[in-house]
C-alpha positions as CSV (number, residue, x, y, z in Angstrom):
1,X,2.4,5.2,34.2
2,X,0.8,5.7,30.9
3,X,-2.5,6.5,30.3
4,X,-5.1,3.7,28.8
5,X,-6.1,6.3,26.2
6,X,-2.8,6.1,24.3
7,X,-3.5,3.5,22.1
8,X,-4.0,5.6,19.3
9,X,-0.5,6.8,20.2
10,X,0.5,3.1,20.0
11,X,-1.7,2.5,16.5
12,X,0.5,5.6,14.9
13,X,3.9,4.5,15.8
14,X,2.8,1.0,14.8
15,X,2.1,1.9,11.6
16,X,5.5,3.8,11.5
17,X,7.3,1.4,12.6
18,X,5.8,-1.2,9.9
19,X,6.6,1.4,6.9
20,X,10.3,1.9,8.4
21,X,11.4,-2.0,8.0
22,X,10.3,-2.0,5.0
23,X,13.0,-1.5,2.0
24,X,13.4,1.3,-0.4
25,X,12.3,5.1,0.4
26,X,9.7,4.4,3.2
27,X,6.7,6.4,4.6
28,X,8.5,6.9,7.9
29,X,12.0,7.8,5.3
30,X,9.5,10.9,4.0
31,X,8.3,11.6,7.0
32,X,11.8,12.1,8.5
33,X,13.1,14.2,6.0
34,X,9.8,16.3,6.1
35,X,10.3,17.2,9.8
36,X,14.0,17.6,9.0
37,X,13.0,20.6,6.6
38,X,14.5,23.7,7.9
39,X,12.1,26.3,7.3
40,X,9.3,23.6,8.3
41,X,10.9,22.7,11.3
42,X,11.5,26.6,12.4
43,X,7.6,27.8,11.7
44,X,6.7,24.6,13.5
45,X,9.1,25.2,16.4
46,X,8.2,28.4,17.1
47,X,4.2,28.0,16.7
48,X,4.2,25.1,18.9
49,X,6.9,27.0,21.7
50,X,4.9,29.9,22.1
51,X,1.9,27.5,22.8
52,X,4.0,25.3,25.4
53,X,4.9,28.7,27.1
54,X,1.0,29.8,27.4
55,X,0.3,26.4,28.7
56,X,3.5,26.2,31.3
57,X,2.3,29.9,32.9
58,X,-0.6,29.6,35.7
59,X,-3.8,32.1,35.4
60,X,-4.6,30.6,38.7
61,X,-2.1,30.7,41.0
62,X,-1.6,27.1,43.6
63,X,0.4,26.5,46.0
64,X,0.4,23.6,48.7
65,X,0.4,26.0,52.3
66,X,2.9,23.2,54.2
67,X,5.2,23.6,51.5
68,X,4.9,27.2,50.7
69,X,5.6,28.2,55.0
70,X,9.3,26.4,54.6
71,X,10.0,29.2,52.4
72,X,7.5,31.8,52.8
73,X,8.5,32.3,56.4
74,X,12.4,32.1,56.5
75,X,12.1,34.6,53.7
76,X,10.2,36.8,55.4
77,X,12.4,36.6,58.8
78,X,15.3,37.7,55.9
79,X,13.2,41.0,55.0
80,X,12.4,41.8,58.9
81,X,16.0,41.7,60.1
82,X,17.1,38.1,61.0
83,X,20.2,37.0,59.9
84,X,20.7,33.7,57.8
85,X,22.7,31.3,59.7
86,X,22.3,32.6,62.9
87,X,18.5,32.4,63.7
88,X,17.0,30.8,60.4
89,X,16.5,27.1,60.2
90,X,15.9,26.3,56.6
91,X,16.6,22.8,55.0
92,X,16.3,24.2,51.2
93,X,19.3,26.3,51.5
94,X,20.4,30.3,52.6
95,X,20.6,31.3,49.0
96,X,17.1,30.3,48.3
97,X,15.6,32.7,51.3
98,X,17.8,35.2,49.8
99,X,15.9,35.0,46.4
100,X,12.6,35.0,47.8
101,X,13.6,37.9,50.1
102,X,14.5,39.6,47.0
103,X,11.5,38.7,45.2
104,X,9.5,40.2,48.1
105,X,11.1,43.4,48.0
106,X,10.8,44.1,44.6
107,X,7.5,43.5,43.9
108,X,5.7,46.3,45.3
109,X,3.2,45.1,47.6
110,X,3.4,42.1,50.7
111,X,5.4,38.6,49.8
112,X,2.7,35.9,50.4
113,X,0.9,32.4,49.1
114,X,-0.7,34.3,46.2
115,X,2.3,36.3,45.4
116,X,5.0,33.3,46.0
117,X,3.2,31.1,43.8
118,X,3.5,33.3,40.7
119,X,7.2,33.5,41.4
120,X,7.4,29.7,41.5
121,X,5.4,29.5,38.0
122,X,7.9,32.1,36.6
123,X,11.0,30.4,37.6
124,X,9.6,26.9,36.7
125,X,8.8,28.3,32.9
126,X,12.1,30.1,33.0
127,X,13.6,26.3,34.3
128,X,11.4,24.4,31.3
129,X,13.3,27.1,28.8
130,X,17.0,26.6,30.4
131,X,16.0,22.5,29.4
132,X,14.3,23.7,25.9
133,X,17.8,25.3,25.3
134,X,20.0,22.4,26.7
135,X,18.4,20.4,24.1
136,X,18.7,22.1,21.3
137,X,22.5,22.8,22.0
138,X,22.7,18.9,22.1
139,X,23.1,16.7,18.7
140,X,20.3,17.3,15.9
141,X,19.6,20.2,18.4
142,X,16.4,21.4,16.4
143,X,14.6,18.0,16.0
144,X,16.0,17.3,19.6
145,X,14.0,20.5,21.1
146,X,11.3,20.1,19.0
147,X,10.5,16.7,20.4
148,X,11.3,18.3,23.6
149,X,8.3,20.6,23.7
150,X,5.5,18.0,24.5
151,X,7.5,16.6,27.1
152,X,7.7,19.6,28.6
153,X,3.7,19.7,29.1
154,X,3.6,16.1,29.7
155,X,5.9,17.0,32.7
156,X,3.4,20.1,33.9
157,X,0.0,18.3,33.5
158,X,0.8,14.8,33.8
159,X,1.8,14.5,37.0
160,X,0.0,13.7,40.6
161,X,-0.3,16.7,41.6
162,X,0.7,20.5,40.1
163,X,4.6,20.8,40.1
164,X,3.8,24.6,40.9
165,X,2.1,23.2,44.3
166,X,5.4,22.5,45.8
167,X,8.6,24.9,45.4
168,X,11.1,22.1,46.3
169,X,10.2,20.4,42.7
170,X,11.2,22.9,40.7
171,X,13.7,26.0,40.1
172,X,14.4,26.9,43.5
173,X,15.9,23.6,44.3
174,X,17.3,22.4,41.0
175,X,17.6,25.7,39.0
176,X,21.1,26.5,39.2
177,X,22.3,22.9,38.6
178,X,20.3,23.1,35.3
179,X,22.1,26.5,34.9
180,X,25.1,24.9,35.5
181,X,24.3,22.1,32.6
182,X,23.7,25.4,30.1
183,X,26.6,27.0,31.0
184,X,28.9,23.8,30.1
185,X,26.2,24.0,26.9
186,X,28.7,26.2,25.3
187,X,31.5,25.3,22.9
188,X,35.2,25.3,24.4
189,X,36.6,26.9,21.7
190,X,39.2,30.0,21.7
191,X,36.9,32.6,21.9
192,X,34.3,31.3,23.9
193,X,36.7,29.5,26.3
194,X,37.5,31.9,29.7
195,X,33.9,33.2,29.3
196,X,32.8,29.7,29.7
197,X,35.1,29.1,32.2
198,X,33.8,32.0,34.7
199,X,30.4,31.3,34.3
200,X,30.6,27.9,34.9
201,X,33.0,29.2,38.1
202,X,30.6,31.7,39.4
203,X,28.0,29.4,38.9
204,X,29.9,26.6,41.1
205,X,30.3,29.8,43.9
206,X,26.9,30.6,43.5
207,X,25.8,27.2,44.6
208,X,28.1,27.0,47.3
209,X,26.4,29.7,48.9
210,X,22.9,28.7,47.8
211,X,22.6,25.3,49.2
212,X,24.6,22.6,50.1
213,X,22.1,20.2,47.8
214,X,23.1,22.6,45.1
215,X,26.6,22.8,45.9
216,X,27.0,19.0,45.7
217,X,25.1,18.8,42.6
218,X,27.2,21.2,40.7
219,X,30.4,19.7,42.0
220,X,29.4,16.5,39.7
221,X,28.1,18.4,37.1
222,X,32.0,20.1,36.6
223,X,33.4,17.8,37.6
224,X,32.2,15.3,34.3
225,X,33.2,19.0,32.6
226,X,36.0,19.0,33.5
227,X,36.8,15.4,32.8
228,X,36.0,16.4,29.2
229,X,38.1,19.0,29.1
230,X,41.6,16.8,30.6
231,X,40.8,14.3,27.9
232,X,40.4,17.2,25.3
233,X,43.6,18.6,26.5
234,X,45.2,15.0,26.5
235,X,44.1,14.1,23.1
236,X,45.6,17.4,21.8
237,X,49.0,16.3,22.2
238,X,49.8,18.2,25.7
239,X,52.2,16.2,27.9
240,X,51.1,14.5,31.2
241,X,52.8,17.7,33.5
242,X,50.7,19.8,31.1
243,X,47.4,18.4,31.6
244,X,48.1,18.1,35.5
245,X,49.3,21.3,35.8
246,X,46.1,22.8,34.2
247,X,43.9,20.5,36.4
248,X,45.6,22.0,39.3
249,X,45.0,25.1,38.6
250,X,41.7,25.1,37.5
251,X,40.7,23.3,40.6
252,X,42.9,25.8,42.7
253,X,41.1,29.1,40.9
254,X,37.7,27.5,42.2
255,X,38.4,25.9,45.4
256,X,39.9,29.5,46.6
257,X,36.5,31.1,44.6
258,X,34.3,29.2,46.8
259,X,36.2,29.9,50.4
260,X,36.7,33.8,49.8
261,X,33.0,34.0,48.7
262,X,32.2,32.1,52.2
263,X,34.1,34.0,54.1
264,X,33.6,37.4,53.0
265,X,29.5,36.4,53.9
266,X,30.4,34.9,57.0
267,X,31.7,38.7,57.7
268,X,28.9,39.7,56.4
269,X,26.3,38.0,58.9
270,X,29.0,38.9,61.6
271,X,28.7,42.7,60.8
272,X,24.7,42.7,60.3
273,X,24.0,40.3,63.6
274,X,26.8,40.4,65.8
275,X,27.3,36.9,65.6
276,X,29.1,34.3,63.4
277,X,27.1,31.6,61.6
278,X,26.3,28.5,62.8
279,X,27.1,26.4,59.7
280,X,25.2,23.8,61.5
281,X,22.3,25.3,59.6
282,X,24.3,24.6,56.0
283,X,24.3,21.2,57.0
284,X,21.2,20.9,57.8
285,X,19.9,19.0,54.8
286,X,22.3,16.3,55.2
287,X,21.0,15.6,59.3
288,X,17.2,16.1,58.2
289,X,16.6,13.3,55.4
290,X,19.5,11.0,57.5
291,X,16.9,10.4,60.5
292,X,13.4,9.1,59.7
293,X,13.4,8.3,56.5
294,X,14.2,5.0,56.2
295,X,16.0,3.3,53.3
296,X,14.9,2.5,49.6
297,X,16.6,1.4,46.4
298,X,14.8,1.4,43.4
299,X,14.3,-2.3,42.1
300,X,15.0,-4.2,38.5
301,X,11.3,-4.4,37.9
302,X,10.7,-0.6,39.7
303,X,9.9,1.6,36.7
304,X,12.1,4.5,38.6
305,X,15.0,2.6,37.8
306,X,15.2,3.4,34.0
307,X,15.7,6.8,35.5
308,X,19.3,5.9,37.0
309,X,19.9,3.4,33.9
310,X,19.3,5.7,31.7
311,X,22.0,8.2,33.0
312,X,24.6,5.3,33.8
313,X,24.4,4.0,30.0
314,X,24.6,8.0,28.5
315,X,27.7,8.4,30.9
316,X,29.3,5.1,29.1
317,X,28.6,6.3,25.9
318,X,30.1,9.2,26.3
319,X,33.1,8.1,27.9
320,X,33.4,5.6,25.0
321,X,32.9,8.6,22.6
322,X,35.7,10.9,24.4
323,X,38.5,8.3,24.9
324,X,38.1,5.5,22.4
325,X,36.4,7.1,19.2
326,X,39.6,8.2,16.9
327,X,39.4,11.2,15.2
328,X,36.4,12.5,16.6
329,X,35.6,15.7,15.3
330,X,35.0,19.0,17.9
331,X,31.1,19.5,17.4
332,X,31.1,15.4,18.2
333,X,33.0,15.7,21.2
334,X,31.1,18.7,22.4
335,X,28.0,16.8,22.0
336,X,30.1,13.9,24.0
337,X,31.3,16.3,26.9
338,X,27.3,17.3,26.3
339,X,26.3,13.8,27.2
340,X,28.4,13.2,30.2
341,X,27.7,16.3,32.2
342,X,23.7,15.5,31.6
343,X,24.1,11.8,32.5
344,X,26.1,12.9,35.6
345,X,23.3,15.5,36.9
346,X,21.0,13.0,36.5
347,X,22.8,10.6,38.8
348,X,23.7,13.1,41.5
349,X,20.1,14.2,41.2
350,X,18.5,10.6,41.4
351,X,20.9,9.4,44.7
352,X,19.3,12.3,46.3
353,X,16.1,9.8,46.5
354,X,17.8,6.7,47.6
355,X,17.2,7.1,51.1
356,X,13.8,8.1,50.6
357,X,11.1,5.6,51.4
358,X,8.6,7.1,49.5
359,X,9.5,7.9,45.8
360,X,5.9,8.5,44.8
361,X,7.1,11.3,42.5
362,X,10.2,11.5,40.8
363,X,9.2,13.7,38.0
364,X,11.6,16.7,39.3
365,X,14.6,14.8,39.3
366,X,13.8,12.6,35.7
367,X,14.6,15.5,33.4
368,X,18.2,14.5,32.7
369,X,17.2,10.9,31.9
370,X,14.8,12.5,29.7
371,X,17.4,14.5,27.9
372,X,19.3,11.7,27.3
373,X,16.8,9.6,25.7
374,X,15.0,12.6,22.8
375,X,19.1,12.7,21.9
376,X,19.5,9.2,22.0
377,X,16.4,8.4,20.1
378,X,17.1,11.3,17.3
379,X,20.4,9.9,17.2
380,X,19.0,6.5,16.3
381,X,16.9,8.1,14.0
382,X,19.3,10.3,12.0
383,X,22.6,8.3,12.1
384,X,21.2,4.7,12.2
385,X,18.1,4.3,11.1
386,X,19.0,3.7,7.3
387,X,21.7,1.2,8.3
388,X,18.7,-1.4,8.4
389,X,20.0,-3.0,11.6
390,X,16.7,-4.9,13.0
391,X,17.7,-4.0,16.7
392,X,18.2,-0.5,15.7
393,X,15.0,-0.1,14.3
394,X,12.8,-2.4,17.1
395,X,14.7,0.3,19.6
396,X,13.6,3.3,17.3
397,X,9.9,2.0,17.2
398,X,9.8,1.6,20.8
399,X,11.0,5.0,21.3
400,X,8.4,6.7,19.2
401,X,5.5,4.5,20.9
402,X,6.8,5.7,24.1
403,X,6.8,9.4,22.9
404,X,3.6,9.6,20.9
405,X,2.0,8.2,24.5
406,X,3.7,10.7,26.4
407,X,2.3,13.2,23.8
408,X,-0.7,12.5,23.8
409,X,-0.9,12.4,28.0
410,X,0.4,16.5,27.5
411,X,-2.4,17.0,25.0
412,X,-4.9,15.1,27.2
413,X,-3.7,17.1,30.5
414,X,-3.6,20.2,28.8
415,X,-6.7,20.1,27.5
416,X,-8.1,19.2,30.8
417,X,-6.2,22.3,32.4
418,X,-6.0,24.6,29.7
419,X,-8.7,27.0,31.3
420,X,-6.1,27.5,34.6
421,X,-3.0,28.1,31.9
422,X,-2.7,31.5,30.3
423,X,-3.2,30.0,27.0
424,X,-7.0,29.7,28.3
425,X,-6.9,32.9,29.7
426,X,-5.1,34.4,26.0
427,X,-8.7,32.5,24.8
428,X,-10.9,34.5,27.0
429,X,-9.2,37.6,26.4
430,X,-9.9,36.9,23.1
431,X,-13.8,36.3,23.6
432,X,-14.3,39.4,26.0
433,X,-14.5,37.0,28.4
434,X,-11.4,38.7,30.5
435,X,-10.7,42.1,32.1
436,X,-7.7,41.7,33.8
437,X,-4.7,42.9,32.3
438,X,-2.5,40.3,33.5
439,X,-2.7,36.6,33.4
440,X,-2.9,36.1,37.4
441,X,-5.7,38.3,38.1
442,X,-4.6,39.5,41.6
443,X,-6.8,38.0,44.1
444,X,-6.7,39.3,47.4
445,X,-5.9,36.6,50.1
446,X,-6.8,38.6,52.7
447,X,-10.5,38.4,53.2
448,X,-12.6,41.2,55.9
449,X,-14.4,37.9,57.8
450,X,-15.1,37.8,61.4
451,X,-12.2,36.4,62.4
452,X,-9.7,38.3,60.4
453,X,-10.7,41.8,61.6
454,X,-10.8,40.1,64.9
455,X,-6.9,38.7,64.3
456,X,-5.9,41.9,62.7
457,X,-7.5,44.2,65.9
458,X,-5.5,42.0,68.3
459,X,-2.6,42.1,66.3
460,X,-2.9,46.0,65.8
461,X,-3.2,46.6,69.5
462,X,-0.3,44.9,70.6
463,X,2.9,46.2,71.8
464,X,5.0,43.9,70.6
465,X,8.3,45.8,69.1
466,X,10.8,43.4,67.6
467,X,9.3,40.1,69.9
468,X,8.2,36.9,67.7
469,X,4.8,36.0,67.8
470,X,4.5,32.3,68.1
471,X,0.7,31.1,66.4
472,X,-1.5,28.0,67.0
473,X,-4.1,28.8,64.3
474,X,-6.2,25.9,62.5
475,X,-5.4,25.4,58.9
476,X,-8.2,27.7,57.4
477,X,-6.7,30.8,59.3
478,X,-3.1,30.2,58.0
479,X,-3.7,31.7,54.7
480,X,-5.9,34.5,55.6
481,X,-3.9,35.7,58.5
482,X,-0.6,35.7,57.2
483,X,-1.5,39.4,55.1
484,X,-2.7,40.2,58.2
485,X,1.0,40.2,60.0
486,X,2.3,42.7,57.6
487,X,0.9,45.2,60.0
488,X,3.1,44.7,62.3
489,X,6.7,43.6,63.2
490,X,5.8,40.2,63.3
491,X,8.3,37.5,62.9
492,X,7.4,33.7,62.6
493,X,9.0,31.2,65.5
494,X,12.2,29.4,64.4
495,X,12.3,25.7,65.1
496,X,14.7,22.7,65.0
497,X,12.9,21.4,62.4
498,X,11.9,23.7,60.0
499,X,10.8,27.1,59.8
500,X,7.0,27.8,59.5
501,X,4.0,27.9,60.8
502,X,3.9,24.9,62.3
503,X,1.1,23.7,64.7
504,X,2.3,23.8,67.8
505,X,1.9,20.6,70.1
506,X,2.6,20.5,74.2
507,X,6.2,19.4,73.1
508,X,6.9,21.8,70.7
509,X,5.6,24.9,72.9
510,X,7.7,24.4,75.8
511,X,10.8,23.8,74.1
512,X,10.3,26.8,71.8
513,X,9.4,28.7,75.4
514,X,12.8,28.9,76.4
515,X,13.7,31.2,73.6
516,X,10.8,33.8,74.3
517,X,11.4,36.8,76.2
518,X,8.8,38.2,78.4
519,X,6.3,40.3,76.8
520,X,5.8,38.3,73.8
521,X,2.8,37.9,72.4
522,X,0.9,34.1,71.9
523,X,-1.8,33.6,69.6
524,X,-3.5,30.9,69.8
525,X,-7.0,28.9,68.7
526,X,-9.5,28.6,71.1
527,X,-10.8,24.8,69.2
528,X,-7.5,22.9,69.3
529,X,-9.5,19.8,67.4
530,X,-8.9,20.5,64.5
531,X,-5.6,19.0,64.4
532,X,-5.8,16.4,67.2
533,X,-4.6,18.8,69.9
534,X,-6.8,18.9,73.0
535,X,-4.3,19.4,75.9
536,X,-2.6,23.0,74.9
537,X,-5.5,25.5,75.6
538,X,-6.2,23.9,79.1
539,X,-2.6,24.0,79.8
540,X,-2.2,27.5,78.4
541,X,-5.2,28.4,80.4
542,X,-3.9,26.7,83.6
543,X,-0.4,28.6,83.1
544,X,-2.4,32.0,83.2
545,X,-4.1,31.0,86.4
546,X,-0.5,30.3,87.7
547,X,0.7,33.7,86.6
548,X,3.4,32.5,83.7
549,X,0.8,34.1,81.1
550,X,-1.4,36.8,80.8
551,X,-4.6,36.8,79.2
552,X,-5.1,40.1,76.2
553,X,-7.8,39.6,74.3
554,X,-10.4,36.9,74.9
555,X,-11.4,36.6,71.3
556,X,-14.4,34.4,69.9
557,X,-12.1,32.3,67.4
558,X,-8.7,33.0,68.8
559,X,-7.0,34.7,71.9
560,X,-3.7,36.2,72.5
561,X,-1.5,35.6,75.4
562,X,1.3,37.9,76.9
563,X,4.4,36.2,78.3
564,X,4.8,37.4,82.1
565,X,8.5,35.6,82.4
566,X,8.6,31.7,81.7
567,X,10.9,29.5,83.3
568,X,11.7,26.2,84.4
569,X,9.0,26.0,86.6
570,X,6.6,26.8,84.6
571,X,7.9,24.1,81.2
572,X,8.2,21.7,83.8
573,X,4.5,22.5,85.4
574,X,3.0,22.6,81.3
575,X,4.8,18.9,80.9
576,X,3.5,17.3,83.5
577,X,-0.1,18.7,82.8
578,X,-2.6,16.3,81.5
């Protein structure tokens, strides 16, 4: 997990660590109270802020084109006229097409890879700053955030693979639980108290209609809130009936929150489609990672398990804190009730992956855990640390080692990257090296080959009013042709499985058939080989020889077919071919 080039990492916090168990007013003692210098530790901040946000923001957009399609194309069915819930199948949540839709319509010009991929990067930086803040609302909040900031490029660069390759890492499936965490952020005192109560509510409804992943993380995440805020009202001196009768309420207020905002949207979908929503498609996230994916807990010696640990020993502490610890003062239990919502997003978050067989990266759902441990070990640091407990100190030491290595992995991976960050493009501006005015540079995907005038031509001579045009197209034309469809009312096929463009096997095709209604237009690839498929064109071809398809334009790369009226016969004539 860490890189061989962090010795010198491990040689500076040795050294540290050395000077620290020594007696009297140490090297590490100075160099604690130097970082602990106000105006020092603002200056610094900021500086080294504005450079993690140059270095989070992409000049070159990436995407992953699998990925992108499960929300790219749902979205896009949103913005032509179908109605969520009713003909969308989309595992990440309604909510979610909903913001892309949204996205799409407001930024002037065709919602695509290039375009989507820019959104992602936003709302990932936007994600990295609701964590920045988290931090620094937590104990020693500015030493806290400060040591934050590398970790937040270690968590961009260091990874397997871009974060912004793959929407379901980032803030479109875990960005309203972390804005659930900032919202309980904020101090429960008198004057901040029903503001903090309604945006934590609204947040809770929010997620309810956003996804039911998000929905069950946010349950947990008030639900340790409001845990903090019966023992707050317990410790005050309230009677039992009191307390209870608050709890009830509170609970009441949200649970009826949560069923008016369903139900005025299931009237909604009624009055816009005609029909009522299938909350089948709500569920769906539960039925898809139940089949298929096997089972997986996270061993003592797996490294993934300090994840889970981690969050399990910050939600003892703070229990401990809240109930046991006499006295405790507000800003120490806020800091407790701080703890304990953190500790429990990161175990919701982290069960999430139990069931998966393949944890090969976690990175999206370690944040909490990683929250937890720059509080614990400034904690240490601040409160302890002088008390010259060996154990204290070996745990300190171990800390820093593990920090300084995960520092210097950002500065290697940013330094590796830094030409594809705006920071590199900020450099080249600088140098007269850049023209465009904006980091992105927008790059047409849409490229006048061959075979995209020939796509677009068919496309553009096609009748096909409001029909969906199920494609077969080999991976090199998905990106390209997509633009393309904006010409026309297209609409991507909705399957079982997910939405997107999907390459269509035998299977697929004839079970999707029964939804098509005559006069809809097929595109497909003349080469099927290029993913594996050799039987569909012959048994498209042997269809049109039967009558069940027609023939439009017999293009060099790919051909369009026209529905004549497929039945029975004909799915079970294609199933049997071969």
């Amino acid at each position: 997990m860490f890189m061989q080039k962090g010795w010198l990492a491990g040689v500076l916090a040795v050294t540290i660590g050395i000077a620290g168990v020594s007696r009297g007013r140490t090297i590490a003692e100075r160099f604690w109270g130097l970082i602990c210098d106000e105006t020092l530790l603002r200056i610094s901040t900021a500086l080294a802020g504005l450079c993690t946000l140059m270095l989070l923001v992409n000049s070159v957009p990436t995407w992953d084109q699998t990925h992108y399609g499960y929300y790219l194309f749902p979205a896009r069915d949103v913005m032509f006229g179908k109605s969520p819930l009713v003909d969308i199948n989309h595992q990440y949540g309604v909510g979610t097409i909903y913001l892309i839709a949204f996205l799409g319509l407001v930024q002037g010009f065709p919602l695509d890879y290039w375009s989507l991929a820019v959104w992602v990067n936003i709302l990932n930086v936007g994600m990295a700053g609701v964590l920045f803040t988290v931090v620094s609302r937590g104990p020693h909040g500015r030493v806290s955030a400060a040591m934050m900031l590398p970790l937040l490029v270690w968590g961009k660069f260091a990874q397997q693979d871009s974060p912004d390759r793959f929407p379901s890492v980032g803030f479109l499936r875990f960005g309203l639980a972390m804005l659930l965490v900032l919202a309980c952020s904020w101090r429960a005192d008198v004057r901040m108290d029903r503001v903090r109560w309604w945006t934590i509510t609204g947040l809770l409804v929010a997620s309810s209609l956003y996804s039911l992943e998000a929905f069950l993380y946010s349950m947990i995440i008030v639900g340790a809130d409001q845990t903090a805020d019966v023992v707050r009202w317990w410790r005050s001196g309230r009677a039992l009936r009191d307390v209870g009768a608050n709890l009830a309420r509170s609970l009441l207020s949200r649970g009826v929150g949560i069923l008016v905002a369903h139900a005025g949207f299931s009237v909604a979908i009624r009055v816009t489609s005609g029909l009522w929503p299938d909350w089948r498609h709500y569920t769906q996230y539960l039925s898809l990672y139940a089949d298929g994916f096997g089972f997986w807990v996270p061993g003592v010696t797996d490294p993934w398990s300090i994840v889970i640990l981690t969050c399990v020993l910050g939600t003892a502490w703070a229990i401990d804190q809240l109930v046991r610890t006499d006295d405790i003062s507000p800003l120490k239990f806020h800091h407790a009730r701080m703890v304990l919502v953190v500790s429990a997003a990161g175990i919701i978050q982290f069960t999430y992956f139990v069931y998966r067989p393949h944890p090969f990266n976690l990175f999206h759902i370690m944040w909490p855990s990683v929250v937890l441990c720059v509080w614990g070990l400034v904690h240490l640091l601040k409160e302890n640390w002088g008390e010259g407990e060996p154990s204290v100190r070996v745990i300190v030491v171990g800390g820093v080692v593990v920090w300084l290595v995960l520092a210097t992995q950002a500065v290697h991976g940013a330094g590796t990257n830094v030409s594809h960050t705006m920071l590199g493009w900020f450099g080249r501006w600088l140098a007269g090296m850049e023209t465009s005015v904006i980091p992105w540079g927008r790059q047409p995907s849409l490229v006048d080959t061959k075979d995209d005038v020939e796509f677009r031509s068919m496309l553009q001579a096609a009748d096909t009013g409001s029909s969906r045009i199920p494609m077969l197209i080999g991976a090199d034309l998905i990106e390209r042709t997509l633009p393309a469809t904006h010409y026309v009312n297209w609409f991507p096929l909705s399957y079982p499985e997910q939405d997107g463009l999907i390459p269509l096997t035998r299977e697929n095709m004839t079970g999707a058939a029964l939804n098509l209604a005559p006069g809809t237009l097929l595109i497909l690839e003349r080469d099927q080989r290029a993913y594996g498929d050799r039987t569909t064109m012959p048994a498209i071809q042997a269809l049109c020889k039967r009558g069940y398809l027609s023939e439009l334009v017999p293009g060099e790369r790919v051909v369009s077919f026209e529905l004549q009226g497929i039945h029975q016969e004909a799915l079970g004539f294609l199933h049997r071919f071969v």
